[in-house]
C-alpha positions in Angstrom: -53.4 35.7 -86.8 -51.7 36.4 -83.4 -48.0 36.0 -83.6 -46.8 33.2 -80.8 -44.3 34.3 -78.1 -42.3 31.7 -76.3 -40.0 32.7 -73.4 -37.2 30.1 -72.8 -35.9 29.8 -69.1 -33.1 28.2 -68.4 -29.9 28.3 -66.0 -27.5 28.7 -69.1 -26.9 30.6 -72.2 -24.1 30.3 -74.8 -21.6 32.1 -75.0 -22.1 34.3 -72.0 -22.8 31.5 -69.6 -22.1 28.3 -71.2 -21.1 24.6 -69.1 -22.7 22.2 -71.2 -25.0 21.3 -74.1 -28.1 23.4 -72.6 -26.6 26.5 -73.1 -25.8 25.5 -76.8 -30.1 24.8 -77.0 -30.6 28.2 -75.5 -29.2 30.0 -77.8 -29.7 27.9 -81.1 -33.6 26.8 -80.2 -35.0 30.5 -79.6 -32.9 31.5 -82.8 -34.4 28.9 -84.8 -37.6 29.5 -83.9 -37.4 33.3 -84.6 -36.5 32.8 -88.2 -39.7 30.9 -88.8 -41.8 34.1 -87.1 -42.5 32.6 -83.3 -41.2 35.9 -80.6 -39.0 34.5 -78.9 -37.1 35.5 -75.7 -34.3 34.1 -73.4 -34.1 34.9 -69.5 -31.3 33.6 -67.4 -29.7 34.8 -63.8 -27.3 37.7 -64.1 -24.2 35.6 -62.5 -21.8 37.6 -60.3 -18.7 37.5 -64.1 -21.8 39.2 -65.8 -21.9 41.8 -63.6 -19.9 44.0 -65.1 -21.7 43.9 -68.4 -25.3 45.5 -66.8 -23.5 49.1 -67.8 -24.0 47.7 -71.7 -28.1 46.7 -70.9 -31.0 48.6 -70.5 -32.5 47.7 -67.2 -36.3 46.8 -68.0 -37.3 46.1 -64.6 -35.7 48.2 -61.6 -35.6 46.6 -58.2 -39.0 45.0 -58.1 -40.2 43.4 -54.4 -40.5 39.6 -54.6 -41.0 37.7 -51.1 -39.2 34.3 -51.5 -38.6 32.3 -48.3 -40.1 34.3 -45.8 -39.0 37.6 -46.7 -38.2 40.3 -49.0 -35.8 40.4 -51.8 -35.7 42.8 -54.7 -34.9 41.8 -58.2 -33.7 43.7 -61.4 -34.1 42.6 -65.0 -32.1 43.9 -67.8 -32.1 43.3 -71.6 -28.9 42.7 -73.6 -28.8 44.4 -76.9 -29.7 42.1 -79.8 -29.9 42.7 -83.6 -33.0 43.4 -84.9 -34.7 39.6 -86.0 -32.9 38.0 -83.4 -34.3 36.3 -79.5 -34.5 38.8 -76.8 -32.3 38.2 -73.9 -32.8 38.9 -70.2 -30.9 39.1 -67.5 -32.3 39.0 -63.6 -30.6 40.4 -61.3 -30.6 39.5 -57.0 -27.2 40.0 -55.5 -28.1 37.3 -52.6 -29.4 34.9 -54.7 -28.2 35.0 -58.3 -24.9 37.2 -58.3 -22.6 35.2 -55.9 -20.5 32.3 -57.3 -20.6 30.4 -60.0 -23.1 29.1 -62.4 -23.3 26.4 -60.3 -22.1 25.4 -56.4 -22.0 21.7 -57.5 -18.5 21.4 -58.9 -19.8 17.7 -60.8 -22.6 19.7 -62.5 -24.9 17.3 -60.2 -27.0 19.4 -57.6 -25.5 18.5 -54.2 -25.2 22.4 -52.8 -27.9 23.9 -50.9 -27.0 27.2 -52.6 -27.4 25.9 -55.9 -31.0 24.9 -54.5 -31.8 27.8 -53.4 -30.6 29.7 -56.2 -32.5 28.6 -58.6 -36.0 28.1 -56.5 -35.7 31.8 -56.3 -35.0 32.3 -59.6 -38.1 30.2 -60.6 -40.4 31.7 -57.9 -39.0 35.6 -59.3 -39.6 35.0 -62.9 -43.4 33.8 -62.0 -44.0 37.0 -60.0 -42.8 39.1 -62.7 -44.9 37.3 -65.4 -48.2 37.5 -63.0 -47.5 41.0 -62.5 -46.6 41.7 -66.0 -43.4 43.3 -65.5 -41.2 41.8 -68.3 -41.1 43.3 -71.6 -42.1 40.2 -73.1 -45.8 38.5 -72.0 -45.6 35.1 -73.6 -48.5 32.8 -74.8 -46.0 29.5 -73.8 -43.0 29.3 -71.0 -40.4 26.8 -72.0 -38.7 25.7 -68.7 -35.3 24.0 -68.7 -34.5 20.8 -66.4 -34.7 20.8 -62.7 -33.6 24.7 -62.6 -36.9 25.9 -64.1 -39.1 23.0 -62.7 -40.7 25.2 -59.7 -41.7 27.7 -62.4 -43.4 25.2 -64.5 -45.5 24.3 -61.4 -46.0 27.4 -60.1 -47.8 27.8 -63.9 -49.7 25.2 -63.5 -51.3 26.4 -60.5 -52.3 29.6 -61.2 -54.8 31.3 -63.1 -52.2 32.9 -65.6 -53.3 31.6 -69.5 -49.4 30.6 -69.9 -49.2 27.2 -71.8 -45.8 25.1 -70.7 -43.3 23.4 -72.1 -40.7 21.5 -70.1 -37.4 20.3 -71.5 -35.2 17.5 -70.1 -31.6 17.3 -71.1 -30.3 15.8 -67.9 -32.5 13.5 -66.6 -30.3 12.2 -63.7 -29.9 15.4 -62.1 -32.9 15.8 -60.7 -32.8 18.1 -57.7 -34.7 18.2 -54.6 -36.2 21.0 -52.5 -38.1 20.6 -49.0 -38.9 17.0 -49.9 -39.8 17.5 -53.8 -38.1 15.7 -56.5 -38.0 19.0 -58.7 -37.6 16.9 -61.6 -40.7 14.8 -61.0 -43.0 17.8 -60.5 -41.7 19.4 -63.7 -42.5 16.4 -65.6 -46.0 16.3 -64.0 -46.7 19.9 -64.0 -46.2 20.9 -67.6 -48.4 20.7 -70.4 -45.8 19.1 -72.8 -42.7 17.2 -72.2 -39.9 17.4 -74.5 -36.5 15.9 -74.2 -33.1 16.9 -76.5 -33.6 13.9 -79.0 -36.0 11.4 -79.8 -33.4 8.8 -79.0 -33.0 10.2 -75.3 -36.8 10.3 -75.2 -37.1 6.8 -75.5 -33.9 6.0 -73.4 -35.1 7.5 -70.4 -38.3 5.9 -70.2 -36.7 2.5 -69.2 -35.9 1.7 -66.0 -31.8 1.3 -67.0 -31.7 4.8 -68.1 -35.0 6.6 -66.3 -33.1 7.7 -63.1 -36.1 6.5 -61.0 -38.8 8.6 -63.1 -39.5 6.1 -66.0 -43.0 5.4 -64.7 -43.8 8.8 -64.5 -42.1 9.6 -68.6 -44.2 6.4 -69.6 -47.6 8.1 -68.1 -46.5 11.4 -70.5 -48.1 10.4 -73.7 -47.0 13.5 -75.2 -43.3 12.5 -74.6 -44.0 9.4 -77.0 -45.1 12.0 -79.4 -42.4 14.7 -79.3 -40.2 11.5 -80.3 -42.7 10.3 -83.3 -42.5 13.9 -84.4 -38.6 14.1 -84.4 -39.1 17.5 -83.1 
């Protein structure tokens, strides 16, 4: 039997770039997983205070083309060095795009910036191209995206002919995020192939209009939503 690969995206990863409780899932989920025999893998933007630690990596993927926004940009990607059992861990490297600033623009942790936008559009858009070319080190049977951050990945998915099964997490519904008149969020949600939140009480929670930040209607249509919370996952 085929061993499953998952390949968790996200826009944080404890400890090396932690601000809230996602980064605390990336780096406990993948582990988790790994111990019961799933491949797992972890890639993240290489932020400009990570920088300095690309001399530690191996560099997997060396200044690849990707045209994002009208023109050319070239990305790197390099792997961290893990112990043997444990999640791999990438890094992608863009100097424009990923290594300026901080983790995030927004200094509430809510999207506001158009930097912050754009970041993580082209980090979305950059980690599709890679998987459709096959340039990662890692070609997974499932993608699990990450809130708004990943959401453009999830539809890009979606869309193309790649045989990548999706998996999108929320774990802050409210911050949604919109680019060129898309609610990120919302396509997310609609794009993937299964919808998971951080707990089955949040699951239910964000279904109702008090707590759905305006996409309750669209969680209520996601049946499998319903059953990530009967399954306590």
């Amino acid at each position: 039997m085929k061993t499953l690969r998952v390949l968790f995206v996200a826009s944080e990863l404890t400890p090396v770039a932690k601000v809230g409780g996602l980064g605390d899932v990336m780096d406990g989920l993948p582990k988790a997983l790994r111990s019961e025999g799933v491949l797992t893998a972890v890639i993240i933007p290489l932020y400009k205070h990570l920088l300095p630690l690309k001399k530690r990596w191996k560099r997997v993927v060396a200044n690849e083309k990707i045209s994002v926004f009208g023109k050319v940009e070239r990305v790197s990607v390099y792997a961290a060095r893990t112990k043997a059992g444990e999640p791999a861990v990438f890094f992608m490297d863009n100097r424009n795009y990923l290594g300026s600033g901080g983790i995030y623009f927004s200094k509430t942790g809510f999207v506001s910036h158009e930097k912050e936008l754009r970041r993580f559009v082209f980090f979305s858009e950059a980690v599709f191209r890679l998987l459709e070319r096959g340039s990662l080190p890692f070609a997974p049977d499932i993608v699990h995206g990450n809130d708004w951050h990943t959401a453009r990945l999830i539809e890009l998915l979606a869309a193309s002919k790649l045989k990548i099964k999706t998996v999108f997490s929320i774990h802050n519904l409210a911050n949604q995020g919109t680019w060129r008149g898309k609610n990120l969020m919302r396509e997310g949600i609609g794009a993937a192939d299964s919808v998971g939140t951080v707990s089955p009480t949040y699951a239910q929670e964000i279904t109702t209009k008090e707590f759905g930040a305006g996409l309750d209607g669209v969680l209520r249509k996601r049946k499998d939503l319903w059953d990530f919370e009967r399954r306590e996952l």
